[in-house]
C-alpha positions in Angstrom: 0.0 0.0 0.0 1.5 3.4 -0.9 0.0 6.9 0.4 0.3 10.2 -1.3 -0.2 13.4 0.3 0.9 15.3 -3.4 1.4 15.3 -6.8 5.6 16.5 -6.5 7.7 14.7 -4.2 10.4 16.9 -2.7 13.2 15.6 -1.1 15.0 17.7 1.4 18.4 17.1 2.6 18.7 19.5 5.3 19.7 19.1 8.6 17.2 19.4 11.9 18.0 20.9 15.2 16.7 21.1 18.2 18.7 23.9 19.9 22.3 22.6 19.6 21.2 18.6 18.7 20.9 17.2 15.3 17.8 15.4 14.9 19.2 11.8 13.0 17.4 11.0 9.7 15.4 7.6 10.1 13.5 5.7 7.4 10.2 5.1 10.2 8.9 6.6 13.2 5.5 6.6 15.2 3.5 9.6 16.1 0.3 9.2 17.9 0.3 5.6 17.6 0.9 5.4 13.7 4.3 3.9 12.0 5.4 6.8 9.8 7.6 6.1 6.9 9.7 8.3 5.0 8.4 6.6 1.7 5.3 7.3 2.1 4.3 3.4 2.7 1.8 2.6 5.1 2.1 -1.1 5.2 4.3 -1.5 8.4 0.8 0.9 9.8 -1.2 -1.7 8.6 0.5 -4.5 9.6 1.0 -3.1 13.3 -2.8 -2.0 13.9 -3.4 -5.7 12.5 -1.0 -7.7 14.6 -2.2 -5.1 17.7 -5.8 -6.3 16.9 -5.3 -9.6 17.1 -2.9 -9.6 20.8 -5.5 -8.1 22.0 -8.1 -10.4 21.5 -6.3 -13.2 22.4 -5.8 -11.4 25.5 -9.5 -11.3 26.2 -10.1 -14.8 24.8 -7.7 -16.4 27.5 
């Protein structure tokens, strides 16, 4: 599954700080519980809500 959120991709190389720290480039992070990729995939989302879904009811079915 692939998300677009625009017609141009731009890619930016710059660097982020916060205050003196450089903030390291990763290909995936979560934010409010969603896997963010820097691809714009969303299967490792998917997958993770899925796999989520189904610990927790196992949990409740003992």
């Amino acid at each position: 599954m692939h998300c677009e959120f625009g017609n141009t991709r731009h890619r930016d190389d710059g660097v982020v700080k916060l205050g003196e720290v450089e903030v390291p480039r990763v290909n995936h992070f979560r934010y409010l519980g969603s896997i963010i990729q820097n691809d714009g995939n969303i299967e490792n989302d998917v997958t993770h809500r899925i796999q989520a879904g189904w610990k927790k009811w196992r949990v409740q079915r003992g």
